[in-house]
PDB file of N, H, CA, C and O in Angstrom:
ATOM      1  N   UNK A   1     130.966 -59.863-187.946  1.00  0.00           N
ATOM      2  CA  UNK A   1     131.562 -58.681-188.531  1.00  0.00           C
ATOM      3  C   UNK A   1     132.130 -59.062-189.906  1.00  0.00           C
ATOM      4  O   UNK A   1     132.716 -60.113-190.165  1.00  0.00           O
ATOM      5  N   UNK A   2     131.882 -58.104-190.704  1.00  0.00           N
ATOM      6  H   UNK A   2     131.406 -57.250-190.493  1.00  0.00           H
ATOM      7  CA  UNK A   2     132.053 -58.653-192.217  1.00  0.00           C
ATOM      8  C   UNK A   2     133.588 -58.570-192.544  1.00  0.00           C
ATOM      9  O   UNK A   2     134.118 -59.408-193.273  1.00  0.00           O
ATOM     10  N   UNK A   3     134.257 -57.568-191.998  1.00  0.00           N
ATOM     11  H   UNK A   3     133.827 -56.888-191.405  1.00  0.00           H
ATOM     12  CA  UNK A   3     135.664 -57.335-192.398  1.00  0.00           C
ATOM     13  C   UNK A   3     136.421 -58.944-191.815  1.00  0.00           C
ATOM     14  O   UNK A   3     137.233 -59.691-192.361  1.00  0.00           O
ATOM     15  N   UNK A   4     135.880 -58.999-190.791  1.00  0.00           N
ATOM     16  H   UNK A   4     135.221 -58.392-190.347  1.00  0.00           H
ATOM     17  CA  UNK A   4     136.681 -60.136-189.652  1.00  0.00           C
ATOM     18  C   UNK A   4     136.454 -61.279-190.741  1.00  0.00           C
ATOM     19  O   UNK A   4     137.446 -61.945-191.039  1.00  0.00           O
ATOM     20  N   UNK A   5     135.336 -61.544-191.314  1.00  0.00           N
ATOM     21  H   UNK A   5     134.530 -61.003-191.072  1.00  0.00           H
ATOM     22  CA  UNK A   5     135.237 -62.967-191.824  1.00  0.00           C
ATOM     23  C   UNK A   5     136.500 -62.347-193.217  1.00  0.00           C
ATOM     24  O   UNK A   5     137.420 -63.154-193.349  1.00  0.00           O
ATOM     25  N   UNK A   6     136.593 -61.239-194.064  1.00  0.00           N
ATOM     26  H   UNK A   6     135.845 -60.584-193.957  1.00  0.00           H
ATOM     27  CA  UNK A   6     137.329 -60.921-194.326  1.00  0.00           C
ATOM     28  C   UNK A   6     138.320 -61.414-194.327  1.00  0.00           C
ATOM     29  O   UNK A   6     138.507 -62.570-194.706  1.00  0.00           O
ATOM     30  N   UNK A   7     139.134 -60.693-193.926  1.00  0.00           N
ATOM     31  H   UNK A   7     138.982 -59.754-193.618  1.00  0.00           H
ATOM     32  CA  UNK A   7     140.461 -61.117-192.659  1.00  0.00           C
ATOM     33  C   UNK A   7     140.516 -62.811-193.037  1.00  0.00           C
ATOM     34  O   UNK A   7     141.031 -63.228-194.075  1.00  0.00           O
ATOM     35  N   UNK A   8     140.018 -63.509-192.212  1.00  0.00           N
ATOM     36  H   UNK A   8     139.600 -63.170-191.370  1.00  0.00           H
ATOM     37  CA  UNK A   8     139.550 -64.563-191.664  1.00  0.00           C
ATOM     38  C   UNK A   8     140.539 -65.493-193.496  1.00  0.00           C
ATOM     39  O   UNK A   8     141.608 -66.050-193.744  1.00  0.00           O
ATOM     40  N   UNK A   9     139.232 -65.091-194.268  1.00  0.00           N
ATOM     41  H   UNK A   9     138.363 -64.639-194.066  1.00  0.00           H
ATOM     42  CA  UNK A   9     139.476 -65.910-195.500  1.00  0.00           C
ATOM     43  C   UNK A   9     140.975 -65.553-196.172  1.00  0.00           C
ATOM     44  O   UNK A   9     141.537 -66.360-196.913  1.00  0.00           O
ATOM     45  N   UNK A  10     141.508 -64.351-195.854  1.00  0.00           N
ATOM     46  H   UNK A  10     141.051 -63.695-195.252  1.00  0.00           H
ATOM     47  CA  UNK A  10     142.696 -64.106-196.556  1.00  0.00           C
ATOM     48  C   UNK A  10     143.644 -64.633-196.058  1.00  0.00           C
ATOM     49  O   UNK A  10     144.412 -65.248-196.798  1.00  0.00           O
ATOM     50  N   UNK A  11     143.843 -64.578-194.938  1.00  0.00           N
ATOM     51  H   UNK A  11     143.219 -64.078-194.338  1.00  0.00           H
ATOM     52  CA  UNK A  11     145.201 -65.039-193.988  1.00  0.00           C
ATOM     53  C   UNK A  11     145.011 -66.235-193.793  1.00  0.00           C
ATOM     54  O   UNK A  11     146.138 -66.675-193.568  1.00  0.00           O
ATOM     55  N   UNK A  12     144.195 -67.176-193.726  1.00  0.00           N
ATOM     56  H   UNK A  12     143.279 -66.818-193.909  1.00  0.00           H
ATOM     57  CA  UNK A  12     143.988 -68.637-193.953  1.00  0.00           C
ATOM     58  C   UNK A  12     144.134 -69.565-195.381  1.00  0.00           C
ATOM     59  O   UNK A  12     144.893 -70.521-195.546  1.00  0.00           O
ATOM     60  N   UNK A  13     143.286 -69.054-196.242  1.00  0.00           N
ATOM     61  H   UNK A  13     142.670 -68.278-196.108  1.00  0.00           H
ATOM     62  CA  UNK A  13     143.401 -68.850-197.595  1.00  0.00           C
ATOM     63  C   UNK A  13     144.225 -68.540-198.564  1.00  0.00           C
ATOM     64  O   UNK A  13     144.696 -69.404-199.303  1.00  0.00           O
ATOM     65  N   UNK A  14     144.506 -67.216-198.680  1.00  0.00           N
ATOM     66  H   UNK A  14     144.123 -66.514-198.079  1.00  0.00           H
ATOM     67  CA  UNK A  14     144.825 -66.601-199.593  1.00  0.00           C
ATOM     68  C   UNK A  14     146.392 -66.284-199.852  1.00  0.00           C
ATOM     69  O   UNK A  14     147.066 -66.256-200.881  1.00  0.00           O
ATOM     70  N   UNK A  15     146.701 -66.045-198.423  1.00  0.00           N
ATOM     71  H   UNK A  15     146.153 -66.067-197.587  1.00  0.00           H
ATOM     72  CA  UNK A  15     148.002 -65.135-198.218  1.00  0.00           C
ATOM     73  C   UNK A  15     148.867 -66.266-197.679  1.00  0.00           C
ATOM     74  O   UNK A  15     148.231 -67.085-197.017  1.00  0.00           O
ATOM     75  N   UNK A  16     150.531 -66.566-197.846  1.00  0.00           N
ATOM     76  H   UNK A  16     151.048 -65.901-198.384  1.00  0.00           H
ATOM     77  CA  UNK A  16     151.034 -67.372-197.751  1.00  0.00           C
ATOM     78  C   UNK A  16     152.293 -66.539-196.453  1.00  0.00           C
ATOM     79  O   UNK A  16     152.392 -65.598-195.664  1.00  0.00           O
ATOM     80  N   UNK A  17     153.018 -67.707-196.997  1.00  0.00           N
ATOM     81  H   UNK A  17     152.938 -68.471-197.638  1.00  0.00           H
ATOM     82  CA  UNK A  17     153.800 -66.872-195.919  1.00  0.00           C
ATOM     83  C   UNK A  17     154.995 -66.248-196.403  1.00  0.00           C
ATOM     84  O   UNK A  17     155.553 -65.388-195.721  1.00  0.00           O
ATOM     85  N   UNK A  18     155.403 -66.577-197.432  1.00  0.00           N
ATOM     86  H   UNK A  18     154.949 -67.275-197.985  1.00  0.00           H
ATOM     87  CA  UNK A  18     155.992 -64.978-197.873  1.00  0.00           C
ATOM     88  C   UNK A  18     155.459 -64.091-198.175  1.00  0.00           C
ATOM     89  O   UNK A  18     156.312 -63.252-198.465  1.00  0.00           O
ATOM     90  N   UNK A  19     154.054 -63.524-198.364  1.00  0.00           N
ATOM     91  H   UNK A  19     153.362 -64.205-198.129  1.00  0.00           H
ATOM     92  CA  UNK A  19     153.636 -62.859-198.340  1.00  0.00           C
ATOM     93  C   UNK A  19     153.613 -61.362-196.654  1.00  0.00           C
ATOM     94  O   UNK A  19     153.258 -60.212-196.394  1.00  0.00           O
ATOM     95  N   UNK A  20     154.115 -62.281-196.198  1.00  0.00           N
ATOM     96  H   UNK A  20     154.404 -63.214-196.409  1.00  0.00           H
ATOM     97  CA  UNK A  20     154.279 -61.760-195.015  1.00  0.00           C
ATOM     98  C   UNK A  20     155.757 -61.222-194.782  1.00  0.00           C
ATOM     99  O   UNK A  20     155.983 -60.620-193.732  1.00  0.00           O
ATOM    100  N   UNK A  21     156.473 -61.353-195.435  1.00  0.00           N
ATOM    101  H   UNK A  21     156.290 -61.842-196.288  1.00  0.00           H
ATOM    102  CA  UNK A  21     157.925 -61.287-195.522  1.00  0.00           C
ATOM    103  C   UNK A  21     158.381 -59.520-195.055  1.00  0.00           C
ATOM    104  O   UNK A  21     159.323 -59.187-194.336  1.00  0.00           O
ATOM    105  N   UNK A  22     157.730 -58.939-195.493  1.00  0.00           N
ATOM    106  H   UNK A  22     156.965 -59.210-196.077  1.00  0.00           H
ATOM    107  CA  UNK A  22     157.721 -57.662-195.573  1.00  0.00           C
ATOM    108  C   UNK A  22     156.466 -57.090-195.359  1.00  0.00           C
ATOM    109  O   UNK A  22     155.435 -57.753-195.467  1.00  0.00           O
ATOM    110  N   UNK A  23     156.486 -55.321-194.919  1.00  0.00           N
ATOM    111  H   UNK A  23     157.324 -54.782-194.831  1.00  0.00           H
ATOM    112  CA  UNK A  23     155.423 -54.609-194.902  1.00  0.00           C
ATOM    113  C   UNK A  23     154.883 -54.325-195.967  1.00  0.00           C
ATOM    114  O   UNK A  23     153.688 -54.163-196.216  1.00  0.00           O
ATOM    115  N   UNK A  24     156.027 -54.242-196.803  1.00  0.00           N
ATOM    116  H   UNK A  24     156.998 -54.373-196.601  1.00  0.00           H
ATOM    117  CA  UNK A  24     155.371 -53.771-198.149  1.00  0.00           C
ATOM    118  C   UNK A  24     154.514 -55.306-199.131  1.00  0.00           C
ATOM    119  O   UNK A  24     153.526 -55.366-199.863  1.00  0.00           O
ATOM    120  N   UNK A  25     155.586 -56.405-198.608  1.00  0.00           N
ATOM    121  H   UNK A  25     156.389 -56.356-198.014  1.00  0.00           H
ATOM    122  CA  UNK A  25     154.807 -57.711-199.612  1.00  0.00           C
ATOM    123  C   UNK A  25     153.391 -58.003-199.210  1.00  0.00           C
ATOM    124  O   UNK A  25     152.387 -58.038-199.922  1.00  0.00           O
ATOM    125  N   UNK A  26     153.513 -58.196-197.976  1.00  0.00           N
ATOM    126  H   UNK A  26     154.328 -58.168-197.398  1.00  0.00           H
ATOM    127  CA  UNK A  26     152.026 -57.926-197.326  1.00  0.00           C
ATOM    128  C   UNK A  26     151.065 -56.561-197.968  1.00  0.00           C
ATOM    129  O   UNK A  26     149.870 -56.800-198.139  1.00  0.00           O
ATOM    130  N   UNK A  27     151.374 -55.710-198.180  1.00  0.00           N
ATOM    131  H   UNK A  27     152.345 -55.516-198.041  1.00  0.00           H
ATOM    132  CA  UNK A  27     150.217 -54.817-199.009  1.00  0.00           C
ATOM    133  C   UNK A  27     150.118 -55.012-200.248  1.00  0.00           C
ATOM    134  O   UNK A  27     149.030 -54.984-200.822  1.00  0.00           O
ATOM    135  N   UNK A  28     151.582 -55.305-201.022  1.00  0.00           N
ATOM    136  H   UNK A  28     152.466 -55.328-200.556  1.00  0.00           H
ATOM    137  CA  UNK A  28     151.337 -55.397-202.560  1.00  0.00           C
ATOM    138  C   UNK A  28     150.415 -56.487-203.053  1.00  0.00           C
ATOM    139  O   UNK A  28     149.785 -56.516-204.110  1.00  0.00           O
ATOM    140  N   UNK A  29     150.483 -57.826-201.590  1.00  0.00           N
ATOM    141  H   UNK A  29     150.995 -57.803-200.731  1.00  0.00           H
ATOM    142  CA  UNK A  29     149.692 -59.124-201.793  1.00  0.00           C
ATOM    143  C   UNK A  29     148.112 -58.357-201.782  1.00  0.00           C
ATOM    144  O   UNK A  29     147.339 -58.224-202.731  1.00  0.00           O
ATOM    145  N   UNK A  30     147.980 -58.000-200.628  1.00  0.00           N
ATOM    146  H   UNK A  30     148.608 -58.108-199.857  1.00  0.00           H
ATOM    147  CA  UNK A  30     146.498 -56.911-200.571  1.00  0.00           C
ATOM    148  C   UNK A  30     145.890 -56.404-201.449  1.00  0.00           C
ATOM    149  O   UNK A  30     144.666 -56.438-201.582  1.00  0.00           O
ATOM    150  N   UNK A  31     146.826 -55.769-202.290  1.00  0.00           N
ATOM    151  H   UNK A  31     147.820 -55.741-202.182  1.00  0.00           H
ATOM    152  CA  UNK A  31     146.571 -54.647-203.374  1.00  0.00           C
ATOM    153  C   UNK A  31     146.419 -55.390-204.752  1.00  0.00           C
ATOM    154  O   UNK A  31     145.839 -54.971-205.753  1.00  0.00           O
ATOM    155  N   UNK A  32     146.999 -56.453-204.598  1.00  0.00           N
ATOM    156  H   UNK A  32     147.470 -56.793-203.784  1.00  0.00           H
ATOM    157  CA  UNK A  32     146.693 -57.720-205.820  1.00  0.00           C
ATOM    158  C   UNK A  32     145.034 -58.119-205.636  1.00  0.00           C
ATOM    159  O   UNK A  32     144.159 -58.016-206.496  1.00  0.00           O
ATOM    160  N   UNK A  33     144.856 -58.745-203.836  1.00  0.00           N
ATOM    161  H   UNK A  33     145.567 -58.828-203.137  1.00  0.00           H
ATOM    162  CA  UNK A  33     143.769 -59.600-204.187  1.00  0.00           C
ATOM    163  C   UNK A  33     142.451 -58.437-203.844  1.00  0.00           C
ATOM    164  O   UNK A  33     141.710 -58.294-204.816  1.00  0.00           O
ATOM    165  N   UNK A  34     142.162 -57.802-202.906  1.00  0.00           N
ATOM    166  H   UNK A  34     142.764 -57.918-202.117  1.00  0.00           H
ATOM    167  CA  UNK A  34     141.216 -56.914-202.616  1.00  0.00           C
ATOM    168  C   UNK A  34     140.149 -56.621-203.816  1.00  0.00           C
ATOM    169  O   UNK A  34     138.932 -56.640-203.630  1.00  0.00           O
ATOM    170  N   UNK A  35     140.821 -56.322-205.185  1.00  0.00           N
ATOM    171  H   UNK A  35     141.810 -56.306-205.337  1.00  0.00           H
ATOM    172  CA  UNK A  35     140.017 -55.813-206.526  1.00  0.00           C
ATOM    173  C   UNK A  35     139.641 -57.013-207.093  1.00  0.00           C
ATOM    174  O   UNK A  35     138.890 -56.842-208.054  1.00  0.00           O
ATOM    175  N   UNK A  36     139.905 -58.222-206.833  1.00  0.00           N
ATOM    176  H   UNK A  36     140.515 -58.361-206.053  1.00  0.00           H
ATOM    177  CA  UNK A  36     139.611 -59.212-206.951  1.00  0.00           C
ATOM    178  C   UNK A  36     138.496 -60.070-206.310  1.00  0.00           C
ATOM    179  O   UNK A  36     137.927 -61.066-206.757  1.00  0.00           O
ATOM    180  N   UNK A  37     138.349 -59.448-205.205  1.00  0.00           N
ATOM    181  H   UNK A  37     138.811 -58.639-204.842  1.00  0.00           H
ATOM    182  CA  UNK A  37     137.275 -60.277-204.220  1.00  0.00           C
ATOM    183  C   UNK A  37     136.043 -60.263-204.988  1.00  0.00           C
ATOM    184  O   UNK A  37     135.861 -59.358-205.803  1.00  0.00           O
ATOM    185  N   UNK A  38     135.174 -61.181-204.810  1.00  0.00           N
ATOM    186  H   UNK A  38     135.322 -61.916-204.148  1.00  0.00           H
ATOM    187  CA  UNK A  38     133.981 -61.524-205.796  1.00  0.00           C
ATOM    188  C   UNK A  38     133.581 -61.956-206.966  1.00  0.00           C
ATOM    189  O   UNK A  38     132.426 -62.156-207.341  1.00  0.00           O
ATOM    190  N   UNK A  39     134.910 -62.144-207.731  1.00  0.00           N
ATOM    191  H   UNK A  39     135.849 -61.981-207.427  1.00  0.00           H
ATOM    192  CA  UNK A  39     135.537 -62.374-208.593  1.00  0.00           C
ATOM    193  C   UNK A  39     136.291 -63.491-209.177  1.00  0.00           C
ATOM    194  O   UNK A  39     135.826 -64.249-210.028  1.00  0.00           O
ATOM    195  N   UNK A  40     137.917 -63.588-208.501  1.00  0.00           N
ATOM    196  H   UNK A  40     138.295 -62.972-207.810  1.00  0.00           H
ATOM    197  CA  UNK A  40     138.640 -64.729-208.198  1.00  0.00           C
ATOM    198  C   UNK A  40     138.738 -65.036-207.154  1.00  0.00           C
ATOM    199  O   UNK A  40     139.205 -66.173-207.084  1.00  0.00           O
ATOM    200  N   UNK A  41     138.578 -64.694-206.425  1.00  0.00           N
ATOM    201  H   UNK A  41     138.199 -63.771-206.482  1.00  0.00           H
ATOM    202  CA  UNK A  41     138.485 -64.700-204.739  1.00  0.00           C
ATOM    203  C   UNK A  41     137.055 -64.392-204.395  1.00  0.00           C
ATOM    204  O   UNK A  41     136.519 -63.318-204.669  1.00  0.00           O
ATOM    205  N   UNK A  42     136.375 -65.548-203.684  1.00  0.00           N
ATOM    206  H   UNK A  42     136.810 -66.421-203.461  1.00  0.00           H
ATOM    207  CA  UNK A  42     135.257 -65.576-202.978  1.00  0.00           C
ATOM    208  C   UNK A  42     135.089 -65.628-201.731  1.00  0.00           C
ATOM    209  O   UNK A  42     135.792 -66.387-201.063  1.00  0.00           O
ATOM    210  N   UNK A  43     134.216 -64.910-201.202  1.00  0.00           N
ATOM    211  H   UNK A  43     133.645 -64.294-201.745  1.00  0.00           H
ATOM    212  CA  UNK A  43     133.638 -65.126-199.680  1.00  0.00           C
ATOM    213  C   UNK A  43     132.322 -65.206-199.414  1.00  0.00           C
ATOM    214  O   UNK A  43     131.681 -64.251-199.854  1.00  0.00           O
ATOM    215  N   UNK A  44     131.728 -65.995-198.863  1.00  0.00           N
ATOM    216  H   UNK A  44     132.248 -66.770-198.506  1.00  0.00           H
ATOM    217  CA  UNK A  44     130.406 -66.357-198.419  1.00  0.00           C
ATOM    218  C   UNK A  44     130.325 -65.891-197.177  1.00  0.00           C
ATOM    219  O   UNK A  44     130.872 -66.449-196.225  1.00  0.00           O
ATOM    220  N   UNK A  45     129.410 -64.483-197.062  1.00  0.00           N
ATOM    221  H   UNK A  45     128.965 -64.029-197.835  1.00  0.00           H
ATOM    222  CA  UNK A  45     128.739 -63.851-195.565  1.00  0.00           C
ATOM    223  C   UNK A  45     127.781 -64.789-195.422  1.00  0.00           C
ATOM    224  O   UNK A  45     127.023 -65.067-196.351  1.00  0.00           O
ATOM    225  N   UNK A  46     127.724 -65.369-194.241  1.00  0.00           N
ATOM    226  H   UNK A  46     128.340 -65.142-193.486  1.00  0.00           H
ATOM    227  CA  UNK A  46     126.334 -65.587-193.878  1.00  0.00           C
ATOM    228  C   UNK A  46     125.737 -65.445-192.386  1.00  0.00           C
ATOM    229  O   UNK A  46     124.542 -65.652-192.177  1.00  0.00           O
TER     230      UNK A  46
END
């Protein structure tokens, strides 16, 4: 599932743990990297 590998790379990767601090830091982190994916942030489906 493509979202899961998703997922997968951000919360391992990407997202720290203050990022988690809040509901809102957790989306603003989202809302940072999401427009970014493919870009500065890579993921390899395979």
């Amino acid at each position: 599932n493509l979202i899961e590998i998703l997922w997968h790379r951000c919360k391992h990767y990407w997202l720290t743990p203050d990022d988690y601090r809040t509901e809102q830091t957790l989306r603003d982190k989202l809302d940072y990297l999401m427009p970014r994916v493919g870009t500065e942030y890579t993921v390899t489906f395979s």
